[in-house]
N, CA and C atoms as an extended XYZ file, in Angstrom:
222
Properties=species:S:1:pos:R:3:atomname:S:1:resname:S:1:resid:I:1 pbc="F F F"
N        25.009       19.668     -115.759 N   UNK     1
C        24.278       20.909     -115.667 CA  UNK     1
C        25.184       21.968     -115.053 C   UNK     1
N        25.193       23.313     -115.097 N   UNK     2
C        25.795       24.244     -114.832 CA  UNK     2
C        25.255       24.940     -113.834 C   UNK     2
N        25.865       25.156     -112.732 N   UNK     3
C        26.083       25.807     -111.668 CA  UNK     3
C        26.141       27.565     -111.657 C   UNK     3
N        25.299       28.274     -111.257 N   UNK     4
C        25.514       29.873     -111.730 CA  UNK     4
C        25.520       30.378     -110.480 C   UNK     4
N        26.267       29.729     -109.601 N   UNK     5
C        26.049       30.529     -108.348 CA  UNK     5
C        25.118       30.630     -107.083 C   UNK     5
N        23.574       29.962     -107.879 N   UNK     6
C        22.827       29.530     -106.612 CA  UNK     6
C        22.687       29.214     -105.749 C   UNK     6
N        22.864       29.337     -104.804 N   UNK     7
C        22.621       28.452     -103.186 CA  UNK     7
C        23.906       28.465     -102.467 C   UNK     7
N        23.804       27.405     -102.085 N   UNK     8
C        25.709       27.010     -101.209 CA  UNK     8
C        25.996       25.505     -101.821 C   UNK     8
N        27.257       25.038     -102.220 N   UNK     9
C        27.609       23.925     -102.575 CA  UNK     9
C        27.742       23.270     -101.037 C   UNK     9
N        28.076       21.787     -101.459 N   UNK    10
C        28.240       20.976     -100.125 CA  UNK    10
C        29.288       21.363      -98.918 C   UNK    10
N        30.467       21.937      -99.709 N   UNK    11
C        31.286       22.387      -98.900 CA  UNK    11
C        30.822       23.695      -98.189 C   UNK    11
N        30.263       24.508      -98.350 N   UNK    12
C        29.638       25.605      -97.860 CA  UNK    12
C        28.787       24.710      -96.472 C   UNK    12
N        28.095       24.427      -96.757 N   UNK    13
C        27.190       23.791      -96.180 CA  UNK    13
C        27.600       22.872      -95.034 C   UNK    13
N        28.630       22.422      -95.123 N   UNK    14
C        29.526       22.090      -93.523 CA  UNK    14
C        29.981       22.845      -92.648 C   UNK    14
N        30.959       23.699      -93.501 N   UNK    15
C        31.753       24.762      -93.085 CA  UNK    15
C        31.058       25.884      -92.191 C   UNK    15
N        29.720       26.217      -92.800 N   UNK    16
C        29.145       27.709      -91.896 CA  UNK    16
C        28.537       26.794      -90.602 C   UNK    16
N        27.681       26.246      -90.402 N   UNK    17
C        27.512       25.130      -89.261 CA  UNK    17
C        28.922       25.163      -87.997 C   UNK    17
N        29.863       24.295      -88.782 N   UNK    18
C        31.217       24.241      -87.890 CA  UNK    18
C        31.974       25.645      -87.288 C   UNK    18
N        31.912       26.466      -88.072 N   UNK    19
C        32.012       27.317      -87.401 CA  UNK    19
C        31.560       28.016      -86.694 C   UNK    19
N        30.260       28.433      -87.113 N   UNK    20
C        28.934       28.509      -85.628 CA  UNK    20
C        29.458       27.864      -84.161 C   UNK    20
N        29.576       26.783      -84.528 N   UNK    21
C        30.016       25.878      -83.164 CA  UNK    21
C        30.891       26.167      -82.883 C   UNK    21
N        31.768       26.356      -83.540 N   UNK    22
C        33.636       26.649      -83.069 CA  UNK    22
C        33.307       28.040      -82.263 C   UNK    22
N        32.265       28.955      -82.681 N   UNK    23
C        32.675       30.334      -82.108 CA  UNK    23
C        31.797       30.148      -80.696 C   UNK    23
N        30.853       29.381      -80.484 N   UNK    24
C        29.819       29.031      -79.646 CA  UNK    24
C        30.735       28.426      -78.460 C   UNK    24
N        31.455       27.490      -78.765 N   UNK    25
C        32.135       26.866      -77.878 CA  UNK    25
C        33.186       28.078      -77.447 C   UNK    25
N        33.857       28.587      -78.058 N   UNK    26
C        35.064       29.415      -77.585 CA  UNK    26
C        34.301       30.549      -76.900 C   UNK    26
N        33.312       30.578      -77.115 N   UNK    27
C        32.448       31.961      -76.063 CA  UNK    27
C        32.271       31.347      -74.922 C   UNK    27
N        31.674       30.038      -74.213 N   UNK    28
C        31.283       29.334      -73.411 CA  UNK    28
C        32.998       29.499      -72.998 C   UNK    28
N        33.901       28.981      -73.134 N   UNK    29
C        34.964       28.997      -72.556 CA  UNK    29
C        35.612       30.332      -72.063 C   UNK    29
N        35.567       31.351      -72.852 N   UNK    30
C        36.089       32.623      -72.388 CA  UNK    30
C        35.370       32.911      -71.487 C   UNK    30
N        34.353       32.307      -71.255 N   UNK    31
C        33.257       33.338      -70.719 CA  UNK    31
C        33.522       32.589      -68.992 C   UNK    31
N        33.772       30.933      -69.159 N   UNK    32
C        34.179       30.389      -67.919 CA  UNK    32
C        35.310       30.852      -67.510 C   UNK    32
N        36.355       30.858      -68.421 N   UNK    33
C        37.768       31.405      -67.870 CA  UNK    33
C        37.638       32.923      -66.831 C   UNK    33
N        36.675       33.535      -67.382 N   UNK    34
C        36.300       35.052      -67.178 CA  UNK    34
C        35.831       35.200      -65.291 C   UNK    34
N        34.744       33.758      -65.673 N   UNK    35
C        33.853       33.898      -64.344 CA  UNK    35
C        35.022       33.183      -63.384 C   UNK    35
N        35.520       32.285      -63.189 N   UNK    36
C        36.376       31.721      -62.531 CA  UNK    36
C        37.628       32.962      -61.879 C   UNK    36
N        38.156       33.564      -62.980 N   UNK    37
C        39.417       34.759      -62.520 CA  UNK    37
C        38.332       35.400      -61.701 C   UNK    37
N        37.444       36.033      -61.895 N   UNK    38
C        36.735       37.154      -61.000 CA  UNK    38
C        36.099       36.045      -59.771 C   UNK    38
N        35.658       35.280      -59.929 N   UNK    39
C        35.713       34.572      -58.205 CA  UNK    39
C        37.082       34.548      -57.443 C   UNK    39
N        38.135       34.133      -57.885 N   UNK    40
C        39.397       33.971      -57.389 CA  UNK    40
C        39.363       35.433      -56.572 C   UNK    40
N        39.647       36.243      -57.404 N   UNK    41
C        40.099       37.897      -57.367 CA  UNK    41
C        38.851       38.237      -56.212 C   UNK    41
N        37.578       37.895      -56.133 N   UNK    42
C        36.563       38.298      -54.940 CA  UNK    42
C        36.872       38.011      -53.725 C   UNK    42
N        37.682       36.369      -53.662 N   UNK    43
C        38.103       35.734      -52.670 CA  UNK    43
C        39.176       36.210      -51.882 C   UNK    43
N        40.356       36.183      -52.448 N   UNK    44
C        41.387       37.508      -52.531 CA  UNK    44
C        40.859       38.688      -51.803 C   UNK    44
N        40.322       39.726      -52.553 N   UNK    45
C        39.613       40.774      -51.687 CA  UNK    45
C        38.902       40.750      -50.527 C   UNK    45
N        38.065       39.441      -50.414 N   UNK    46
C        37.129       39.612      -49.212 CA  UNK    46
C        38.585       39.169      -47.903 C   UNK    46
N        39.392       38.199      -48.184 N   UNK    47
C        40.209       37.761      -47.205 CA  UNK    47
C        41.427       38.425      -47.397 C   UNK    47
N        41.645       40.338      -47.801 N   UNK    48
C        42.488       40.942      -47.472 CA  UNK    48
C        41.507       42.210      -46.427 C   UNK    48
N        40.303       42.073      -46.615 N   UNK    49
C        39.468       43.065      -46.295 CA  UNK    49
C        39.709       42.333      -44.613 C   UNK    49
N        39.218       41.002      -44.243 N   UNK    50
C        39.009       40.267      -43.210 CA  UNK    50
C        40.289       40.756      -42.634 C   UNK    50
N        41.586       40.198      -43.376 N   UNK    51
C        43.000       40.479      -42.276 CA  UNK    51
C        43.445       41.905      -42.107 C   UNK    51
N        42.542       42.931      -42.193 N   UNK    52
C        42.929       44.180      -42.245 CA  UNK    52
C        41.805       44.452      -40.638 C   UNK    52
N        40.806       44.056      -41.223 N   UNK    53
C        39.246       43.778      -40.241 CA  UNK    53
C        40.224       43.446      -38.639 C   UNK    53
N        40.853       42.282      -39.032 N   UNK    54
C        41.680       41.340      -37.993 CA  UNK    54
C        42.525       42.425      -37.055 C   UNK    54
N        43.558       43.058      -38.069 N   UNK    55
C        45.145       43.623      -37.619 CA  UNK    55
C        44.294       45.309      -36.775 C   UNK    55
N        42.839       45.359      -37.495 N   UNK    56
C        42.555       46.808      -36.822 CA  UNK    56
C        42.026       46.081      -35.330 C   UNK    56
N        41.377       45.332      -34.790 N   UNK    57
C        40.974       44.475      -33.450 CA  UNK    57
C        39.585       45.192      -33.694 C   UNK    57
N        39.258       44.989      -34.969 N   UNK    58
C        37.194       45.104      -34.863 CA  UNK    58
C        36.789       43.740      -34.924 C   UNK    58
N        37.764       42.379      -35.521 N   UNK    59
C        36.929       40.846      -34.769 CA  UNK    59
C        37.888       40.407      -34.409 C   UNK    59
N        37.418       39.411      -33.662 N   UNK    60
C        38.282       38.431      -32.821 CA  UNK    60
C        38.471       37.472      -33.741 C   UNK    60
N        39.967       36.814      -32.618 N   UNK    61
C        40.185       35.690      -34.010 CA  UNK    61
C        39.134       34.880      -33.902 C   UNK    61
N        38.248       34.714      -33.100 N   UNK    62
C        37.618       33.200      -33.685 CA  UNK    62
C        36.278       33.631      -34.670 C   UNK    62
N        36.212       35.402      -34.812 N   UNK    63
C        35.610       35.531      -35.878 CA  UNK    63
C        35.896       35.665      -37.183 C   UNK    63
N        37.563       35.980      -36.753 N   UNK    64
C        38.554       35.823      -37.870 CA  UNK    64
C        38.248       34.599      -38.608 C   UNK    64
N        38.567       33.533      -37.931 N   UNK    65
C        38.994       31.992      -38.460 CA  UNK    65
C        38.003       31.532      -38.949 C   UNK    65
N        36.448       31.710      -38.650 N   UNK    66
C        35.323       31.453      -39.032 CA  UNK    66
C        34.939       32.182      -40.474 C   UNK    66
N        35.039       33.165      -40.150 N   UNK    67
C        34.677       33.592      -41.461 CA  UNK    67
C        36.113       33.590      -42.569 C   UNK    67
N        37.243       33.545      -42.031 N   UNK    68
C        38.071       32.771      -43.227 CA  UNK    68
C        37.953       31.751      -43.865 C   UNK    68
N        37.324       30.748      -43.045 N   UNK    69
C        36.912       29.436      -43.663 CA  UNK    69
C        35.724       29.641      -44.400 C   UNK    69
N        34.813       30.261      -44.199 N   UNK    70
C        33.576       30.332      -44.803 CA  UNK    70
C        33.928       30.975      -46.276 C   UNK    70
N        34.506       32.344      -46.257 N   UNK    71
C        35.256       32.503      -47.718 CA  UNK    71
C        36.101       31.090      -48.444 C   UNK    71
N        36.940       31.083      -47.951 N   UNK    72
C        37.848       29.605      -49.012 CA  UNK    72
C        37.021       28.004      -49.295 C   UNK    72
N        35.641       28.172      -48.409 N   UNK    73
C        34.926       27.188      -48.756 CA  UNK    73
C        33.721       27.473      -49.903 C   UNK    73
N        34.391       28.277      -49.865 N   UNK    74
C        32.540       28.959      -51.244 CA  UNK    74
C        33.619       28.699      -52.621 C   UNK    74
């Protein structure tokens, strides 16, 4: 019987699926890579903000050291 174009053949029919997923997955990943750099980079900031906090003598070190640890533990 002859084929005129109707529908999707079998190969169609894998292919749009798999790629759905392929783009699904690579979003989930960019999107972790994304969230991970911007925690780093927050961490960074909050513990240049702290040693500036420090070098002006608005905390003491042992509020220094406390709340340094409390940043690098999150």
């Amino acid at each position: 019987m002859m084929h005129y174009g109707y529908g999707m053949g079998r190969l169609e029919t894998f292919i749009i699926p798999l790629l759905l997923i392929g783009l699904i997955i690579y979003i989930i990943i960019k999107f972790s890579q994304d969230h991970k750099s911007s925690t780093k980079e927050e961490k960074e900031n909050a513990i240049a903000i702290l040693n500036e906090r420090f070098a002006k003598g608005e905390i003491s070190e042992e509020e220094y050291q406390r709340k340094k640890k409390l940043i690098k533990n999150q």
